[in-house]
C-alpha positions as a Markdown table, in Angstrom:
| # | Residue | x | y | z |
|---|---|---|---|---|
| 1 | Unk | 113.8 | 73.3 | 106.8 |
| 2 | Unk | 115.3 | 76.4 | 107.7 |
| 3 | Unk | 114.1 | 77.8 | 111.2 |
| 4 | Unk | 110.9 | 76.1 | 110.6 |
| 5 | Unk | 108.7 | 77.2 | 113.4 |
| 6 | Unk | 105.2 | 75.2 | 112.8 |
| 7 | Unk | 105.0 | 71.5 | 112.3 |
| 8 | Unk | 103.2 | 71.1 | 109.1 |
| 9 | Unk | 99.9 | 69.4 | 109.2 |
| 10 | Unk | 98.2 | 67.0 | 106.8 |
| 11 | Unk | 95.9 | 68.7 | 104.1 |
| 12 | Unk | 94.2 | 65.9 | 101.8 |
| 13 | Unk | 96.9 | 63.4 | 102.3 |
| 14 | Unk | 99.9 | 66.0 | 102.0 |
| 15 | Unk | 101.9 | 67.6 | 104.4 |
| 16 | Unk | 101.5 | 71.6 | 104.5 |
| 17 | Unk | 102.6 | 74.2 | 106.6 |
| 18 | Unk | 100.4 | 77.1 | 107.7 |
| 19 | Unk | 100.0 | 80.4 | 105.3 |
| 20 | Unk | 102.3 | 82.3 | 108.1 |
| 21 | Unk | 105.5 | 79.7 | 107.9 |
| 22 | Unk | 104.9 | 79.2 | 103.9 |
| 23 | Unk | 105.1 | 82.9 | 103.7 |
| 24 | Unk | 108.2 | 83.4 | 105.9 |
| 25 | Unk | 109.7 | 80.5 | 104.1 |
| 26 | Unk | 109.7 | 81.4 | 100.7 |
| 27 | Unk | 110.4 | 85.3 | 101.7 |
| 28 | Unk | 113.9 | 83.6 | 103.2 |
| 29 | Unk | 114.9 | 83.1 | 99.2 |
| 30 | Unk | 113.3 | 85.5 | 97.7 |
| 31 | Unk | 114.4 | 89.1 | 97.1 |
| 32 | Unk | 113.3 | 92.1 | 98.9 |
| 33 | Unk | 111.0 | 93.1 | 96.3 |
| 34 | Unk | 109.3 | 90.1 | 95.9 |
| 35 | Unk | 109.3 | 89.4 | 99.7 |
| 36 | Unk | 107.4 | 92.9 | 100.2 |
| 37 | Unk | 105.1 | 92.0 | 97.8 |
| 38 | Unk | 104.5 | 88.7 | 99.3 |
| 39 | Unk | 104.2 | 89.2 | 102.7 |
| 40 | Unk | 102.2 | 92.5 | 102.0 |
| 41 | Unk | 99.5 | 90.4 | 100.1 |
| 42 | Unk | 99.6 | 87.8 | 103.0 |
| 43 | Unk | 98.3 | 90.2 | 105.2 |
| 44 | Unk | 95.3 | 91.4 | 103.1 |
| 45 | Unk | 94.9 | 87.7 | 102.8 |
| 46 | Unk | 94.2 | 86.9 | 106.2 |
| 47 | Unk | 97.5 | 86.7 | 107.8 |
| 48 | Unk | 97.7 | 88.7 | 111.0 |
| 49 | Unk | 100.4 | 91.6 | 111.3 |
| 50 | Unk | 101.3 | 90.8 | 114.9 |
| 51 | Unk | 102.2 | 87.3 | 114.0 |
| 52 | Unk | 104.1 | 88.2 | 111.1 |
| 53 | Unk | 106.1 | 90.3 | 112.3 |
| 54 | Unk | 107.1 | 88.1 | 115.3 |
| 55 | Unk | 108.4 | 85.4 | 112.9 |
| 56 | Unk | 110.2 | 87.9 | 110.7 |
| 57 | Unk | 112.3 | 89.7 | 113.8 |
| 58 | Unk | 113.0 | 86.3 | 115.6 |
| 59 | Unk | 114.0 | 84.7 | 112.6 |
| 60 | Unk | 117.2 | 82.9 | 112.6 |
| 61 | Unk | 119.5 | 80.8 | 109.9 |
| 62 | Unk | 119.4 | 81.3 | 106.8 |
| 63 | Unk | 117.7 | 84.7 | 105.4 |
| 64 | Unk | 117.5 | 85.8 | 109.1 |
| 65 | Unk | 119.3 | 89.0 | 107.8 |
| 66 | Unk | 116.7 | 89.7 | 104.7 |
| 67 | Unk | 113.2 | 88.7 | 106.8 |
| 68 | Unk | 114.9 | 90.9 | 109.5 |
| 69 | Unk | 115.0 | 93.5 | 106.5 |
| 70 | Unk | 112.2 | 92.8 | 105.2 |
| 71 | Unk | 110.6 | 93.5 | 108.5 |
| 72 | Unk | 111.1 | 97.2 | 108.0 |
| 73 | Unk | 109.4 | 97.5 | 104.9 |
| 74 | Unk | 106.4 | 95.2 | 105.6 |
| 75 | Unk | 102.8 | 97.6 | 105.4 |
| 76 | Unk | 99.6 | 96.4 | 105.9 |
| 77 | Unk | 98.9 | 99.7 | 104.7 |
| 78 | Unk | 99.9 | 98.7 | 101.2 |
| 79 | Unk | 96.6 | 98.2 | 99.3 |
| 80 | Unk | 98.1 | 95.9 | 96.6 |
| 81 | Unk | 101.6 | 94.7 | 95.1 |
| 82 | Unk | 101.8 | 98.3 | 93.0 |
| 83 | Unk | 101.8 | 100.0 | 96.4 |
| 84 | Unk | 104.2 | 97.4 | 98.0 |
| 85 | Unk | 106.2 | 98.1 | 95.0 |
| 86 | Unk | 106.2 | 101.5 | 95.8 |
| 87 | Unk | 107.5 | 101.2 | 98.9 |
| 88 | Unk | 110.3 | 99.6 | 97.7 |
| 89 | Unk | 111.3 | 102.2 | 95.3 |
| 90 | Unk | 111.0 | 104.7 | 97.8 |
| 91 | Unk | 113.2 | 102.9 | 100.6 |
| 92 | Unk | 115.5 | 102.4 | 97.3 |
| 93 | Unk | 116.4 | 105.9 | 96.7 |
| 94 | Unk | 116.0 | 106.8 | 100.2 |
| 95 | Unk | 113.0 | 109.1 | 100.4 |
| 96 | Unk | 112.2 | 110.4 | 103.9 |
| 97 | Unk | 109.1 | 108.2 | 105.5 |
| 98 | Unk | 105.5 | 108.8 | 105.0 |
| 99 | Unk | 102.4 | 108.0 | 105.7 |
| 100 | Unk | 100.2 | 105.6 | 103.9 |
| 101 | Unk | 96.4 | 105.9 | 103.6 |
| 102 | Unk | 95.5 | 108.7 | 105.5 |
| 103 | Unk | 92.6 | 110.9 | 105.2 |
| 104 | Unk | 92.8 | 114.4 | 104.0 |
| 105 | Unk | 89.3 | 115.9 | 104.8 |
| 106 | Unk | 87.2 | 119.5 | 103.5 |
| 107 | Unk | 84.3 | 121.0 | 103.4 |
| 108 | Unk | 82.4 | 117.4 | 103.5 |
| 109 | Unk | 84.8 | 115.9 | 100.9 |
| 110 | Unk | 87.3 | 113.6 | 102.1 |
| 111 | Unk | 90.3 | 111.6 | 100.2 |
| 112 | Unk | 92.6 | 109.1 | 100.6 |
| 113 | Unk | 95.9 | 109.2 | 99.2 |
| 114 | Unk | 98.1 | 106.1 | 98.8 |
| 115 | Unk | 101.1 | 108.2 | 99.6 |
| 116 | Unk | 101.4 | 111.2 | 101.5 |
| 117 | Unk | 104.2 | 113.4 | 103.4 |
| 118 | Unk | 102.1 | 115.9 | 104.9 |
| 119 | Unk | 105.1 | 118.3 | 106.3 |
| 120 | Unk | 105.2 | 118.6 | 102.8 |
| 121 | Unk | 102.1 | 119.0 | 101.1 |
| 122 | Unk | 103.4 | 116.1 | 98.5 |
| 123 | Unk | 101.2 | 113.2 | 97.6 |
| 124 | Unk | 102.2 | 110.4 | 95.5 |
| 125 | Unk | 99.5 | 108.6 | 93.7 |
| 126 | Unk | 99.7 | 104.9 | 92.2 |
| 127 | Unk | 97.4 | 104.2 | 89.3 |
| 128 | Unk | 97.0 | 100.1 | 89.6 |
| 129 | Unk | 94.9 | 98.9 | 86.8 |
| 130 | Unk | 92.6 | 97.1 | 89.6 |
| 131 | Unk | 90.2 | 100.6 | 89.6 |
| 132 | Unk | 90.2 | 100.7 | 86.0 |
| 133 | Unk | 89.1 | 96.7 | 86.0 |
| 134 | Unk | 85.6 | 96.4 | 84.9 |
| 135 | Unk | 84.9 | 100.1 | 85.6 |
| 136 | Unk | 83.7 | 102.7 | 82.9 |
| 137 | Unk | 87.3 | 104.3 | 82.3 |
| 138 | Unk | 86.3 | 108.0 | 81.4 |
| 139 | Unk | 84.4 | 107.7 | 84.7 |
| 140 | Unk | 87.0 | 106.4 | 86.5 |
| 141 | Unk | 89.4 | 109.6 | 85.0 |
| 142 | Unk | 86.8 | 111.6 | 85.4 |
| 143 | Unk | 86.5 | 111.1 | 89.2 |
| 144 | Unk | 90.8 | 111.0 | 89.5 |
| 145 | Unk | 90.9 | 114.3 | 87.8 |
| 146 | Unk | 88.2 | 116.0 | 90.2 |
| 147 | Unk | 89.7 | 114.2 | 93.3 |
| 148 | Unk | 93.1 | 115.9 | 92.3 |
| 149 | Unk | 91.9 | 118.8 | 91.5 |
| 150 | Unk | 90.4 | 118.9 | 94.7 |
| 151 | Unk | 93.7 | 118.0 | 96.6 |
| 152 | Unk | 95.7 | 120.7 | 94.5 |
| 153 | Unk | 93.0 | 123.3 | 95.4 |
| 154 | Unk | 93.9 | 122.8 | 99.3 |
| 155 | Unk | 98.0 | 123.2 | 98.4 |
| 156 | Unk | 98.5 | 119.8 | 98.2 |
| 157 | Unk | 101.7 | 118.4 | 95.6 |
| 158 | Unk | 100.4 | 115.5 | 93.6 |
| 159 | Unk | 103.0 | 113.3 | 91.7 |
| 160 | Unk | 101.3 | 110.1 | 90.0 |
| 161 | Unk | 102.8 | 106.9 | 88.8 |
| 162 | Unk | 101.7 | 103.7 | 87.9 |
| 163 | Unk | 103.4 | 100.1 | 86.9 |
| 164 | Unk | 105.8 | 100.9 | 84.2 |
| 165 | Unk | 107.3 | 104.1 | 86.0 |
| 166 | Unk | 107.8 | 102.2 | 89.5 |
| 167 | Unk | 108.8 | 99.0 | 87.8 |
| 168 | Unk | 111.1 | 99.6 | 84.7 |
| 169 | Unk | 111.3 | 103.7 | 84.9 |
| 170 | Unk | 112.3 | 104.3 | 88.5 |
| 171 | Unk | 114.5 | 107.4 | 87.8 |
| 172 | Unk | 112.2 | 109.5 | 85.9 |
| 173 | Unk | 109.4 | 108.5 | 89.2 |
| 174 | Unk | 112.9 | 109.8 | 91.6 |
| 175 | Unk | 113.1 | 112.8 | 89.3 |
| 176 | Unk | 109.1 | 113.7 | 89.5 |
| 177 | Unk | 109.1 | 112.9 | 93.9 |
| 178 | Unk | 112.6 | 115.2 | 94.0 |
| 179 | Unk | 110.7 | 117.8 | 91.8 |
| 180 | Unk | 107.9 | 118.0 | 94.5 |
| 181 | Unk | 110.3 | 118.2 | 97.7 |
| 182 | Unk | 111.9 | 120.9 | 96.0 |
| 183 | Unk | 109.0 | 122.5 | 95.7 |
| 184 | Unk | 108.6 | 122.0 | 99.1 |
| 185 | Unk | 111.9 | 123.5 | 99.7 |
| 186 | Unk | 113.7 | 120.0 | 100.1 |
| 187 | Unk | 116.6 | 118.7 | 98.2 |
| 188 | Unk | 116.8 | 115.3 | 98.3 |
């Protein structure tokens, strides 16, 4: 095995590694993308940052140089594999960094944007279909339009995108994020 770190362990009569070394191992053949997405959703499912990290900068062999990528991109911000996506995309067509999840607060309101460049005013927004699951959908539009609404009131630059933009469309999303730095008075 390639820079196997653990010794694997015997799980109902099989041999298995922990979740850390399965994830670092398949994230050695995988591509970036998929290796975001991966090791992002390890994280949220109980796989600590620290630890992850360590194997991904000390790795060695074969995919050293792609975990040590990966490394870079890794968020345990990233709230699900739309948002991993999305950091993909914009390490792709290299957008300056931002912050992920951070509060904006008001007059007693507060919101939390996936995205957000604050220099800038500019959020970007990723509409997942996980808030629309089981939810009544006008009240789920209903609450997005008032929440951006709200954001725009206090000057704030909000660019949404969902699945099929991030995924198959990425150069009209480019063209909607370069739209909103120029705004800002940046020309990516």
């Amino acid at each position: 095995m390639h820079g196997l770190v653990s010794e694997p362990v015997e799980l109902a009569g099989l041999p298995v590694t922990s979740a850390l070394q399965t994830v670092v191992d398949c994230c050695r053949v995988l591509d970036l993308r998929h290796a975001v997405v991966l090791a992002d959703s390890s994280l949220r499912a109980g796989v600590l940052y620290p630890d992850l990290m360590a194997y991904l900068h000390q790795a060695t062999g074969h995919g050293s140089n792609r975990l040590h990528r990966l490394a870079e991109l890794v968020n345990p911000l990233s709230e699900s594999a739309g948002e991993s996506l999305v950091v993909c995309f914009l390490d792709e067509f290299g957008f300056p960094h931002c912050q992920q999840q951070v509060w904006v607060e008001s007059g007693g309101r507060r919101y939390r944007p996936d995205f957000m460049w604050p220099e800038y005013m500019i959020i970007l927004e990723f509409d997942g279909n996980i808030k629309y699951a089981g939810a009544n959908r006008e009240q789920v539009f209903g609450q997005q339009n008032e929440r951006e609404a709200w954001l725009r009131a206090r000057g704030y630059n909000v660019v949404r995108t969902n699945w099929h933009e991030v995924v198959y469309r990425p150069q009209l999303l480019a063209e909607k994020l370069k739209q909103a730095f120029a705004a800002a008075g940046v020309y990516l």
